[in-house]
N, C-alpha and C positions, 0 to 999 in steps of 0.2 A: 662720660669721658672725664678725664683726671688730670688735671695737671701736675705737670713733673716739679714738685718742691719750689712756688712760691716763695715761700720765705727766705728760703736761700738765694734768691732773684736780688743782687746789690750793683751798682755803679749806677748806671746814666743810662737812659732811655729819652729819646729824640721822637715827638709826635709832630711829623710834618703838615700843615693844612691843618687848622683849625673850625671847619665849620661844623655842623652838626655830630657826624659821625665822629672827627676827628678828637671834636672836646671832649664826645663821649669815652671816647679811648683812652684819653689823656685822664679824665677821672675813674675811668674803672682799672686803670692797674696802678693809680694812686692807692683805689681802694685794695685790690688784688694782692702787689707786690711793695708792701709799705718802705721796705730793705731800697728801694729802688727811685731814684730822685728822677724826675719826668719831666724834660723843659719841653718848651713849643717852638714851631717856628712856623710863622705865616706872611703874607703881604701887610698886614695891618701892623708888625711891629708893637711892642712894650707902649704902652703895658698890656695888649692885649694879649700877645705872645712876649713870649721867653724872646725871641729872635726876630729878628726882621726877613724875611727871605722870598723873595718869586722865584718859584722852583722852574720857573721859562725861561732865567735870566744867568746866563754864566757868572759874571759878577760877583751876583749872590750867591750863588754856589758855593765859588774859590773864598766868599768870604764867611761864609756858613764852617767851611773847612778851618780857616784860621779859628774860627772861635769855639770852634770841640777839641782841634791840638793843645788849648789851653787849658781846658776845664780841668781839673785836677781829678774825677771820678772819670773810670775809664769806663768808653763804650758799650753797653751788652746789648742793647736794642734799639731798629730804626724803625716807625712805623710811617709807611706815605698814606696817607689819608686825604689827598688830593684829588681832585678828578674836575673834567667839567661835559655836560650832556649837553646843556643847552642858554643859550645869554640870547641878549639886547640881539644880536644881527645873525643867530646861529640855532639853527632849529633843525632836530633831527630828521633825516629824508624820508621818507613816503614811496617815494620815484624817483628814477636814476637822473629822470631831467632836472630833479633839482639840486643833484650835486653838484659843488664848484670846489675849484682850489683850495679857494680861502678855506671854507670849512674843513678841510683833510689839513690842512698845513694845521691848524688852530688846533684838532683834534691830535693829532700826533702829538703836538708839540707839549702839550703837558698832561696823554695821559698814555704816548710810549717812551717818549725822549726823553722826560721830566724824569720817571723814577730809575731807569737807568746808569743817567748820568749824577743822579744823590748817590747810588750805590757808590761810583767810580768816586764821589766825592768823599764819601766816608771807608772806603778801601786802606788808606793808609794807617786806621786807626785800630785794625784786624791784627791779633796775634792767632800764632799758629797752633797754642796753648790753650787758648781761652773761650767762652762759647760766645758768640755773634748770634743776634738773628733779625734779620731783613728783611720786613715784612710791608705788602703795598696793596692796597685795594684794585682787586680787579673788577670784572663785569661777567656773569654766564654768559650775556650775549656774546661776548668775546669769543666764546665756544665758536669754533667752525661745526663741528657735528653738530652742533644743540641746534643750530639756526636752519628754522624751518619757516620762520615768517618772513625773512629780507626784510629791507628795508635798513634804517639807522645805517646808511653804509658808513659814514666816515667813520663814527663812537663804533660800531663794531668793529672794523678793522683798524684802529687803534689800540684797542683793547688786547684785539688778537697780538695785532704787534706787540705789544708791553708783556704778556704771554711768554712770546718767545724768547726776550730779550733778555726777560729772567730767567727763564728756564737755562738758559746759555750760558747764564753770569752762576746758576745755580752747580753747573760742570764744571765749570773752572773756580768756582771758590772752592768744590768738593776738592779738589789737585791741591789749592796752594793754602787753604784754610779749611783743613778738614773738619772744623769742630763749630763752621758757619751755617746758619739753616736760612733758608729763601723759602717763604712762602708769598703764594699770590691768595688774594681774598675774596669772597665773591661775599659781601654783606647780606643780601636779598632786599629788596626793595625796602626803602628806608623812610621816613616822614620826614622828610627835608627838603629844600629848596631845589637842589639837584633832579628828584623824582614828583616835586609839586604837579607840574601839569600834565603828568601821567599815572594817574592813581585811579581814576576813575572807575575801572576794572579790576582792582586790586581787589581781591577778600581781604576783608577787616583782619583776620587771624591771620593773612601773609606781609598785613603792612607793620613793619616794628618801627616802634619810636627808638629813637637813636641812643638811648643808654638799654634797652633791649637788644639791638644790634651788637653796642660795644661791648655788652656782656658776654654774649656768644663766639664773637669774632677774638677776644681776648680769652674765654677758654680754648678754643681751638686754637690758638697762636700759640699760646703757653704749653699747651698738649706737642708742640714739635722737635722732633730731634735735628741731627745732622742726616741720619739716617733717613729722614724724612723730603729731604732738602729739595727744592723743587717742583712741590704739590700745587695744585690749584684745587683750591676747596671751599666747599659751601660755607653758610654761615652753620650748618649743622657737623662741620667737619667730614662732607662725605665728598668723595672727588671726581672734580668736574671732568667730560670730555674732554680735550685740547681742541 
């Protein structure tokens, strides 16, 4: 696979969520697309990131917004790099008995609601001229065909949701921004804190270190047209079930 003209790759690219994956990202198209200036934005704020932002938090959102209206390099790339599987009081299900509210609220909330509402954030900053592209990490589990083990109800049906949510915004920017590309990401199991207590099972040749990941996931991002818009794809670029 090839990517379309690199170098030609200039303005501002936005890598949202800084943890493993996300730095990786932010340093492999530092390395990739040099033409192209890459801020961050995460909960920990400067200096660890470019920005300060909880993409859970409207707030920061409207105020993430005010400060790309400013920046004088205009827009060409959003990457969410966000996600959460499992924390302190949240552990993926086993059995239905052990799903509760809390966890589906928690899971939706920043890994279908989160990346939707960045798009809607940075939406005003889309010419109808120029090329966009919108890019968020998804999950294969998110796959409704793929899922043959159950289980993970809430992170799967989250997933699924963020899915549709872009595939939706991927129809309606083809209308009003036809030169905008939405891709969803499926990284594959990564060596990060996210997939820590689930690797066990993992072949050593499926687990990537995260600048292996961002290498892959950042060819195949680069590889997207408008034409393209609205793909769910592996980290090999091959396309997932819905």
């Amino acid at each position: 696979m090839t990517s379309h003209g690199n170098d030609a790759w200039t303005g501002l690219a936005l890598v949202v969520g800084t943890g493993g994956i996300g730095s990786a990202i932010t340093a492999r198209l530092k390395q990739t697309c040099p033409r192209l200036r890459v801020i961050t934005a995460g909960r920990q704020g400067p200096p660890v990131q470019d920005l300060t932002l909880n993409i859970e938090r409207d707030a920061d959102l409207a105020a993430l917004g005010e400060s790309l209206v400013a920046e004088t390099d205009e827009l060409r790339l959003v990457v969410n790099a966000t996600g959460r599987l499992h924390g302190s009081d949240l552990v993926p299900e086993k059995r239905l008995k052990q799903l509760e509210r809390r966890a589906l609220l928690e899971q939706f909330s920043i890994n279908a609601i989160a990346p939707v509402l960045l798009a809607r954030t940075v939406e005003s900053l889309l010419h109808r001229d120029r090329p966009f592209h919108f890019a968020s990490l998804s999950a294969r589990v998110g796959s409704i065909s793929d899922n043959r083990s159950g289980g993970w109800y809430s992170y799967r049906a989250a997933k699924a949701a963020q899915n549709q949510l872009l595939k939706s915004l991927s129809i309606e920017w083809r209308r009003r921004w036809p030169l905008a590309t939405v891709t969803l990401l499926h990284p594959g199991t990564t060596d990060t804190d996210l997939s820590k207590p689930f690797q066990t099972f993992v072949p050593p040749d499926k687990l990537f270190t995260p600048q292996r990941a961002a290498e892959q996931l950042v060819e195949v991002l680069l590889a997207q047209t408008p034409e393209d818009s609205g793909a769910f794809l592996a980290w090999d670029g091959q396309p997932i079930d819905w």
